[in-house]
N, C-alpha and C positions, 0 to 999 in steps of 0.2 A: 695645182690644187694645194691649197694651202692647208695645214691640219692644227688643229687648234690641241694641245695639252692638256688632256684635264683631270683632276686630281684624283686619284682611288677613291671610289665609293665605299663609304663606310655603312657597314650592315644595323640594322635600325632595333637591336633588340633589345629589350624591356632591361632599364637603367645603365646601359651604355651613352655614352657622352653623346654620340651623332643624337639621341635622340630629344635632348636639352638642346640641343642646337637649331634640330627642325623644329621643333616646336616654339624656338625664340625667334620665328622669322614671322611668326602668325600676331605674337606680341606686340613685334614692334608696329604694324600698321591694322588695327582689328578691327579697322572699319574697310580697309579695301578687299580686294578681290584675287586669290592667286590660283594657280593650274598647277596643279599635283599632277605629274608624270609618275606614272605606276610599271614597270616592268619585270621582266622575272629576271633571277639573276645569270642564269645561262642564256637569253636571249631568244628562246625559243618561242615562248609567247607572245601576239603581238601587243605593241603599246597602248595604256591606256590611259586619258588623261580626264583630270577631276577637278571641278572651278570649286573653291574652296571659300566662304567667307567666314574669318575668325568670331564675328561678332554673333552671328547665327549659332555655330557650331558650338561655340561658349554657353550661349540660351538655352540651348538643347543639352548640352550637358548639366547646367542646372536644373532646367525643368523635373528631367531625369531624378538627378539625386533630392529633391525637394519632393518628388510623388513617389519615391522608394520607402524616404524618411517619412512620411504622412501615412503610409500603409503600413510600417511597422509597430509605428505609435497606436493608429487603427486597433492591430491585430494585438498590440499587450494590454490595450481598456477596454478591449470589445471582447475578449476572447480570453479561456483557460491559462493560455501563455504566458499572463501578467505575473501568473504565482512563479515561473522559473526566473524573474529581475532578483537579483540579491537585495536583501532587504524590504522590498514590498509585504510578503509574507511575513514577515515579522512584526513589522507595525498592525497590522490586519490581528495578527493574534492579540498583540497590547491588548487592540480597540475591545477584544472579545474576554479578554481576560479582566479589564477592567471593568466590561458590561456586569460579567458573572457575579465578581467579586459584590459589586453594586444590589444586584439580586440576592446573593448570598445574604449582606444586612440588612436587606428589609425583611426577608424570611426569618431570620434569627430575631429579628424587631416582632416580628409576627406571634411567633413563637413563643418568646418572651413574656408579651401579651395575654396571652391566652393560658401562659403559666402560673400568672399572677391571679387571670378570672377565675382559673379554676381552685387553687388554694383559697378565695375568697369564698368561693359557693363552698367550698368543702369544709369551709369553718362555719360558713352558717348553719347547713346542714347538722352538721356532727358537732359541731361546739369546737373550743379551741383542744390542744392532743395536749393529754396528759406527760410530762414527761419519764415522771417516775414509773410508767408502765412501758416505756421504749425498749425493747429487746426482750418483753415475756413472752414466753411461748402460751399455747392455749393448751390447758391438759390432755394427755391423750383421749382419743376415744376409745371404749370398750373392745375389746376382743371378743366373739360370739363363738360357742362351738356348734358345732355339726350340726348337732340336736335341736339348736337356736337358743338355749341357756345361754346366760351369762358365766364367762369364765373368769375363773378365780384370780383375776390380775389386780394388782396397786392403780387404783385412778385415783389423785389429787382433784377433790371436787371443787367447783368454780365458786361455792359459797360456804364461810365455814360455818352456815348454820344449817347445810342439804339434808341433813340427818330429820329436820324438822317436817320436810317434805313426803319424808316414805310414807309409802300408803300401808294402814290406811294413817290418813293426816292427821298431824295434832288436833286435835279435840278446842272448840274453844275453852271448857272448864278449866284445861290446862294451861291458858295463858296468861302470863302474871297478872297481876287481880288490877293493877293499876290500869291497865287497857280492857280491861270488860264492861264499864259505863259506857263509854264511846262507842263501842262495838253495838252494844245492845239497844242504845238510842237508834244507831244506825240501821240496825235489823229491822225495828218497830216503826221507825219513819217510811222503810220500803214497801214494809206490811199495807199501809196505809195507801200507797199509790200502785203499787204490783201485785201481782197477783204471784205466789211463790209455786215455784220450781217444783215440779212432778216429776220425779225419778221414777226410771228413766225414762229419757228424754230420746226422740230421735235427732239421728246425727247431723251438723250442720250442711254437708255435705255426701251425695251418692258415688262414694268409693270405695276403695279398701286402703285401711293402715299399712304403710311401710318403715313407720319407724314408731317404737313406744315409748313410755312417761319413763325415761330415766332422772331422778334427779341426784344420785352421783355425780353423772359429768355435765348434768347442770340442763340437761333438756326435758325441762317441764312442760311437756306437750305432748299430742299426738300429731303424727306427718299422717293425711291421709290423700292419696293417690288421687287425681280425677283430673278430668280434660280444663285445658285451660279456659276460661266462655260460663262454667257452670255457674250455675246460683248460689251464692251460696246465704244461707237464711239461720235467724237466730236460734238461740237453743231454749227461748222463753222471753218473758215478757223483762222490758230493761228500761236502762235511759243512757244513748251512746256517749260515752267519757273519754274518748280519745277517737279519733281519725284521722290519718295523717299519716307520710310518707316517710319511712323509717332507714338508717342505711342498711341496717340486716336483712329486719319483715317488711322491707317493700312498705305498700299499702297497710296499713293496717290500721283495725277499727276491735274496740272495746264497747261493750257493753256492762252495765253494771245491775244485776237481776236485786229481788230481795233475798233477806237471809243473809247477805254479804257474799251473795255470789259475782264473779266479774269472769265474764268468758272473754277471748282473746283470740283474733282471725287474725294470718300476717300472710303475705304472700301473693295478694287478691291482685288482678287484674284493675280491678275500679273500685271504688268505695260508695254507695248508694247513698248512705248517710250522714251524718256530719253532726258534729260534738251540742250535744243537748237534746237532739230527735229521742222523741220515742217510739220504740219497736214493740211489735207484738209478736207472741208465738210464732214462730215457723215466717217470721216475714222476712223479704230478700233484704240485703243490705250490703252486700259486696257480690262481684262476680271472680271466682278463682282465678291464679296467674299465678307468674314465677318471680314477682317482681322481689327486687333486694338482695343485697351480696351475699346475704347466708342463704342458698337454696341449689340442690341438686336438683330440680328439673318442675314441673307443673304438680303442685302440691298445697293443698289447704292446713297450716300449720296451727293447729286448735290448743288452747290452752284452758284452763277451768279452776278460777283460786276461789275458794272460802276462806272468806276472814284474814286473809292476805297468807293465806298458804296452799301453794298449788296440789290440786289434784288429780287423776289418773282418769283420763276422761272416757276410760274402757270401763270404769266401774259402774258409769253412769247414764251409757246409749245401749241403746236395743241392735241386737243384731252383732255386737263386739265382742 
């Protein structure tokens, strides 16, 4: 028996040279066919052998790595996992930061806009703003004691002729003589179409006073209290000289009686009548509110001037 020599088996493990060698014998022919002998190394196992073709086994190893690679691509566009790629998450914010940014100036373009229309209505409204009155304050209001007298405080009144106002009111005999033709014409022309003013009068409204005729600090009126909705109706027979939307009194609607009387409603809900109407006694022409920037809460703001000097409209209703 003859015995063949053959060389040490070299062990096949992961980046040892035997295993560049076995694997360059599948290279060289990968289109044939070879038989892999598999045994253990002590011998105890028995033999076992595997018909091998390179070309197949290649296939399938790309198959492999080409549906690993398609599943993980898969899993970072289809799924949560895209945000942990470096860089993806950052462009993704750009996109959002730039959307914002985008938003942010048409908002501000909006904004803008609407700052311009409003400065517009507010000049019409109000007229253009004085500047030489920027930074005055308004006089203080009165101080009340206990007792609801007036307390002995310094008030800067709002006009330096308020004095003219104390009740009771100048007298027309006393104003200078040059304005007594006008006046008188005026009285005698209302004579003719009105029928004059019955003191007292009932009140334009079913309330009660919460604020009275100071003309000190320049409030020539009475506040009198009543639900918002109320009627509210003239204090005599007139011809309306003003209606219209005020930025203080709201609504508000003039009346002009004879005698040179002109009663004065601000704060109305609605205005029933409109500049030229004629009113009679006791007839409705506004409904009370709160409208206008000067007003603490649901109140009919009544005023009452002769001969262009306001009077104390307690001296002149029934029931005050």
């Amino acid at each position: 028996m003859r015995w063949a020599r053959c060389a040490p088996v070299t062990p096949l493990y992961f980046g040892c040279p035997g295993m560049f060698s076995f694997l360059s014998e599948f290279i060289r022919d990968p289109h044939g066919t070879y038989t892999v002998m598999v045994m253990d190394e002590a011998g105890l196992e028995p033999l076992r052998s595997y018909r091998v073709q390179p070309r197949r086994l290649l296939l399938g190893w790309v198959a492999t790595v080409l549906g690993l690679t398609l599943l993980l691509l898969a899993l970072l566009v289809l799924t949560p996992l895209r945000e942990w790629v470096p860089g993806y998450g950052t462009a993704e914010m750009q996109r959002s930061a730039r959307l914002n940014a985008l938003r942010l100036a048409a908002l501000q373009d909006s904004l803008a806009a609407q700052q311009r229309y409003m400065q517009q209505l507010r000049t019409l409204v109000l007229g253009p703003l004085d500047s030489s009155l920027v930074g005055q304050d308004r006089p203080p209001e009165p101080a009340f004691a206990v007792a609801g007298e007036l307390a002995e405080v310094a008030v800067d009144p709002l006009s330096k002729d308020w004095q003219d106002h104390t009740q009771p009111a100048l007298a027309l005999e006393r104003l200078p003589a040059t304005t007594l033709p006008v006046q008188v014409v005026s009285a005698a022309a209302g004579e003719r179409y009105l029928a004059q003013l019955r003191f007292p009068v009932l009140p334009p409204v079913d309330g009660f006073p919460t604020r009275g005729f100071d003309a000190r600090t320049g409030h020539y009126a009475l506040d009198i209290a009543v639900e918002e909705g109320s009627v509210v109706r003239a204090v005599g027979d007139g011809h309306v000289i003003f209606a219209d939307w005020t930025h203080e009194g709201g609504f508000t609607i003039a009346v002009q009686h004879a005698d040179g009387y002109v009663s004065v409603y601000k704060h109305n809900q609605r205005l029933l009548k409109r500049v030229g109407d004629r009113v009679r006694d006791r007839e409705a022409i506004a409904f009370s509110g709160n409208s206008g920037e000067i007003t603490t809460g649901p109140h009919l703001h009544f005023e009452l001037w002769h001969n262009g000097l306001a009077q104390d409209p307690r001296l002149y209703f029934i029931g005050f």
